[in-house]
C-alpha positions in Angstrom: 342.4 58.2 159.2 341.1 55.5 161.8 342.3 56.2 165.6 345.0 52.6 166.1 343.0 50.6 168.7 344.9 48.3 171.4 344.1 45.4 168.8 346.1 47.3 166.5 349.0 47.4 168.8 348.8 43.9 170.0 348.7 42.3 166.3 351.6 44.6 165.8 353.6 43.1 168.7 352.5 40.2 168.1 351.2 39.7 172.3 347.3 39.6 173.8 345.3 43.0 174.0 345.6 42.1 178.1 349.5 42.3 177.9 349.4 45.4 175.6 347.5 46.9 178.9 350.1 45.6 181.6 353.1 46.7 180.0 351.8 50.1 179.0 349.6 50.6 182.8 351.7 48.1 185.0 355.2 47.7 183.3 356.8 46.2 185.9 354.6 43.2 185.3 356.4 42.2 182.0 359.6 41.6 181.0 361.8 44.1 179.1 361.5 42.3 176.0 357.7 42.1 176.1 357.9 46.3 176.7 360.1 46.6 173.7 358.2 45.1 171.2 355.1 46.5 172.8 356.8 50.2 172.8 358.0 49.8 169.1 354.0 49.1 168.0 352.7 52.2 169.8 355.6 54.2 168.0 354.5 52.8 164.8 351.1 53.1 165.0 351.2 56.7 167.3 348.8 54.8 169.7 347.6 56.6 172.6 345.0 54.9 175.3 341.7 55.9 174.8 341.3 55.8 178.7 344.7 57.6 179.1 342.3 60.5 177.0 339.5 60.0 179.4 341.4 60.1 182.4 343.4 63.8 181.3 340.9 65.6 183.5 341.5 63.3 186.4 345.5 62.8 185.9 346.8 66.2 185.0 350.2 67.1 185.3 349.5 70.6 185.3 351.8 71.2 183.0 351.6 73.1 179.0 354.5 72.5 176.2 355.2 75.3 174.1 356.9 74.4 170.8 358.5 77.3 169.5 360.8 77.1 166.3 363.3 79.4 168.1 363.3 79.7 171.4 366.5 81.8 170.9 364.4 84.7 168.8 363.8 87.5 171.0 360.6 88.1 169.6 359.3 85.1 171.6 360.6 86.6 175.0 357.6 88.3 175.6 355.1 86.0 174.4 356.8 83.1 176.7 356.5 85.6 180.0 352.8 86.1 179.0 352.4 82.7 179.2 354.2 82.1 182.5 352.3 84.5 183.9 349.2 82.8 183.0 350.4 79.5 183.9 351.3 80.2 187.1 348.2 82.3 188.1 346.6 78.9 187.7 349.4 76.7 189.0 350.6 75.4 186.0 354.3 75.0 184.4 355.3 75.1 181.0 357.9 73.2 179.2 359.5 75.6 176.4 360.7 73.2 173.7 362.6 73.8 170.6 362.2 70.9 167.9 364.9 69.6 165.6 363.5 70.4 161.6 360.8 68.2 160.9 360.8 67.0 164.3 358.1 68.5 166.1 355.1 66.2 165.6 357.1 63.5 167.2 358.3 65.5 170.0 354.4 66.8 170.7 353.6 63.0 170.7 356.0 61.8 172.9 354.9 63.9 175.2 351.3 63.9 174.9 351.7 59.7 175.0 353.4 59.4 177.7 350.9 62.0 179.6 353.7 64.2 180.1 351.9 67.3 179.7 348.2 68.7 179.4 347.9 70.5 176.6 350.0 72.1 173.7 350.8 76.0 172.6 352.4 75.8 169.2 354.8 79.0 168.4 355.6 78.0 165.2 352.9 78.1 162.7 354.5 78.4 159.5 357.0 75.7 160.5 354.0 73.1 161.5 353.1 71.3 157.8 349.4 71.3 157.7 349.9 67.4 157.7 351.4 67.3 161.4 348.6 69.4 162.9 345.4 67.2 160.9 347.2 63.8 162.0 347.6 65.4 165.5 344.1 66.2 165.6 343.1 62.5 164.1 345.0 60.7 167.0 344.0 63.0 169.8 340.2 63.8 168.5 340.8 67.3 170.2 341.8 66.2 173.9 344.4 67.2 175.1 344.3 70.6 173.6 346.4 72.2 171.1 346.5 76.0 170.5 349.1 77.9 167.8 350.0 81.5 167.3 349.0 81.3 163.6 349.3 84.4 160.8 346.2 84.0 159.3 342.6 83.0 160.0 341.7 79.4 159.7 345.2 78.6 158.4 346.0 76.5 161.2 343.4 74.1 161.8 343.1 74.0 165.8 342.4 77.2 168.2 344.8 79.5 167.6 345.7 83.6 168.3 346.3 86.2 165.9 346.5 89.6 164.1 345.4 91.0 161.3 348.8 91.1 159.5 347.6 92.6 156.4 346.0 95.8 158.7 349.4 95.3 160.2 350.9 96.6 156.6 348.5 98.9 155.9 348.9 101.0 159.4 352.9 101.3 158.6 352.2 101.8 155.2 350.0 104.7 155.9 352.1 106.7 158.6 355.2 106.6 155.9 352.6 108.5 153.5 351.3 110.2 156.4 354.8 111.6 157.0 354.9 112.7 153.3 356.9 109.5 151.6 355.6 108.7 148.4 358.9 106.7 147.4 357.6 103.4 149.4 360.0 99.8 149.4 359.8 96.8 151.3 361.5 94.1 152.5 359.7 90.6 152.4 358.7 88.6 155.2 359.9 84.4 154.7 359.2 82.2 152.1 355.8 80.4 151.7 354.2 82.3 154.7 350.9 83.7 155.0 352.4 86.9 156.9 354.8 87.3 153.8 352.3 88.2 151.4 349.9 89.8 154.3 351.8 92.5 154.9 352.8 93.2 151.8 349.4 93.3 150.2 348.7 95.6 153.7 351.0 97.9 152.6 350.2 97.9 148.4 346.8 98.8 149.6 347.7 101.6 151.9 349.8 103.1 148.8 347.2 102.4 145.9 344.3 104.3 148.1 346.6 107.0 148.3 347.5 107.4 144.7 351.4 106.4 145.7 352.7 104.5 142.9 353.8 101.4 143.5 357.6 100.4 142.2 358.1 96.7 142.1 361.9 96.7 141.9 362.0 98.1 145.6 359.9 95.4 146.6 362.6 92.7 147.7 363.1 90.0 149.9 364.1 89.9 153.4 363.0 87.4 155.9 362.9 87.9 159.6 366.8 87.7 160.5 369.4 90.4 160.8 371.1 88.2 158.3 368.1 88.6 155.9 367.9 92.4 156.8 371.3 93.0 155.7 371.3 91.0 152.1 367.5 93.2 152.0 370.1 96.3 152.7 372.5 94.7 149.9 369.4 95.0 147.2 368.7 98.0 148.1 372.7 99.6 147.7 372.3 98.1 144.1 369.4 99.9 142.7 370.4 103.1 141.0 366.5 104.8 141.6 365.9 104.6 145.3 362.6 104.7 147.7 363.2 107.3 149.9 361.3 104.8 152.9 361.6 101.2 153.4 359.0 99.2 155.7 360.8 95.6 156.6 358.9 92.5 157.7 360.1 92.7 161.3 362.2 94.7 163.6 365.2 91.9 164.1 365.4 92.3 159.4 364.7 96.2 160.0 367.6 96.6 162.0 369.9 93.8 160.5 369.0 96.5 157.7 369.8 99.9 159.0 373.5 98.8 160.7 374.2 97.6 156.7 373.2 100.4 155.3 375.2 102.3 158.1 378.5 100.1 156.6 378.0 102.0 153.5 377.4 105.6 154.8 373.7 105.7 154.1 372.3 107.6 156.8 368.9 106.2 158.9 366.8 108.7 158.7 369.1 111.3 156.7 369.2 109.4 153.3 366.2 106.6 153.9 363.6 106.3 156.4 363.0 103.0 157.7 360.4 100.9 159.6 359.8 97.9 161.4 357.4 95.6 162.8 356.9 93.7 165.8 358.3 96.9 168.8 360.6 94.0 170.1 362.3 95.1 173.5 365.3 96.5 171.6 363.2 98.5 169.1 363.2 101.6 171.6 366.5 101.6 172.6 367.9 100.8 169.2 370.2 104.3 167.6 368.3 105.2 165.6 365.0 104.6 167.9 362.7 102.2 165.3 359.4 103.1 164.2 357.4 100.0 163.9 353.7 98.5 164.2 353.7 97.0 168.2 351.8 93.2 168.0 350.9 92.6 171.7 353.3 89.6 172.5 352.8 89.6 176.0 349.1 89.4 175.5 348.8 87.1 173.0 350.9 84.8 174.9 348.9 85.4 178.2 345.6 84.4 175.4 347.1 81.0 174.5 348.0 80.0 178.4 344.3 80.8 178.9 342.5 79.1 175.6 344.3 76.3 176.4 343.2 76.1 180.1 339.6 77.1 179.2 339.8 73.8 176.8 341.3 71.6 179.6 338.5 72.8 182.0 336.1 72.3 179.4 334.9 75.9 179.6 335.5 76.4 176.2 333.2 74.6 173.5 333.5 76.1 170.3 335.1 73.7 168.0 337.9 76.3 166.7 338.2 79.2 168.9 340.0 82.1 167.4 341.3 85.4 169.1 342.7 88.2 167.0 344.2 90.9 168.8 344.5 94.3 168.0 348.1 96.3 166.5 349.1 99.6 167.1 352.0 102.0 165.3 354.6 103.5 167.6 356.4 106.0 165.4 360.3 106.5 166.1 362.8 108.2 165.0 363.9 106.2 162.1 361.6 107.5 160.2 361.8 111.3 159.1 359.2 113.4 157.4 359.4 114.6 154.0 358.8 117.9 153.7 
């Protein structure tokens, strides 16, 4: 896809390439309707000045958007105080943004047009279609930067910070075996996700080089909600052969999961072990205390801030940097050993 030059815009306003320049560098020097129809051609054709691009590392405004798909989640309290941190050790700000569906490529180029902000730190990479992020990178040839949280290598095509998600599964997979479960369900991450079907392959493998067989019918969906946690709880009330240990997608479905289950006097862990992922703040001082695999939001926050920075500064020059960060089980009480 060819970059729209300022020809581009001025045929499309129908005015010279000179008064495309004044009323995008010196507005005051045309009238309101010249602006308009000047402002509706760089919307249409997502132009963005070439020199505006050069002149990032000379006109900063020291300041990072983070698009997150809900800044409500809890899970993204820790990775957004990582990134303060990280921004202000290097006086920077951040702007924490939460886009409309389907509306956050125009909200990253509104503000990356209008030189708003420096750079970009996406918290959202399965809600980012891979069209959004390859027409980002078409328009803005890699400057200023743009860095996700992604859930698998390479599937988001800019810089972006990870886990393994499919060790992820394997590690809680193994402690329930570890702590003599050999009756092993699970509760499905989203839809279409590359974590969905990572940590569920993490876990089949844990359970197949174990010898544990592998039950399909208490494999069943979930999501990352309490909601989806408790309609996860609502498949598992209906099966008439049980798993005596069910590992759920994250700790906000485990527990959505476990105060169901409590609605219908099953016990957590008396009648069913259960285990999350993520170690969210409320994981430890959730009743029963949840066992889970900790990802290191903080850190992977504090990562982004500095990827992106690195980029801006130019001290980075790999074409795709990628960090993967390590994951680590903290067992809990909701999950009881078989003896």
């Amino acid at each position: 896809m060819k970059r729209p030059s300022i020809g581009d815009v001025a045929r499309q306003a129908g005015v010279s390439t000179a008064t495309v320049s004044r009323a995008i560098n010196a507005p005051e020097t045309v009238t309101e309707k010249t602006r308009r129809k000047v402002q509706e051609a760089v919307d249409a054709l997502h132009y963005v000045q070439s020199e505006t691009a050069r002149n990032f590392k000379k006109q900063r405004a020291n300041t990072v958007l983070v698009v997150a798909a809900d800044i409500g989640n809890i899970y993204y309290s820790e990775i957004f105080r990582g990134i303060q941190r990280r921004a202000e050790a290097s006086a920077y700000s951040i702007i924490i943004a939460n886009p409309s569906p389907g509306g956050t490529q125009d909200l990253i180029l509104s503000n990356l047009r209008n030189a708003r902000v420096d750079g970009v730190i996406i918290l959202s990479g399965h809600e980012i279609l891979d069209h959004d992020l390859s027409l980002l990178q078409q328009l803005y040839a890699g400057t200023p930067p743009i860095v996700a949280m992604s859930e698998e290598r390479g599937y988001m095509r800019v810089p972006h910070i990870l886990i393994d998600n499919e060790r992820a599964g394997y590690i809680a997979g193994r402690h329930l075996i570890e702590m003599g479960h050999t009756r092993i369900g699970h509760a499905y991450g989203p839809h279409r996700t590359p974590v969905r079907r990572a940590r569920a392959n993490g876990l089949r493998r844990a359970l197949t080089e174990a010898g544990v067989p592998i039950n399909d019918t208490w494999f069943f969906e979930g999501g990352f909600s309490a909601i989806g946690g408790r309609a996860a709880a609502q498949s598992f009330l209906s099966l008439k052969d049980r798993p005596t240990a069910v590992f759920c997608a994250n700790d906000e479905a485990a527990m959505g999961f476990v105060s169901q289950l409590h609605r219908y006097g099953v016990s957590v862990p008396g009648d069913l072990s259960v285990m999350g992922f993520d170690d969210i703040v409320l994981a430890d001082t959730y009743v029963p205390g949840l066992s889970t695999v900790h990802q290191p939001k903080e850190e992977m926050g504090r990562h982004a801030m500095s990827l992106v920075l690195d980029i801006i500064e130019a001290r980075t020059r790999s074409d795709l940097p990628i960090i993967e960060l390590p994951v680590h089980l903290v067992p809990r009480e909701s999950v009881a050993r078989i003896t």
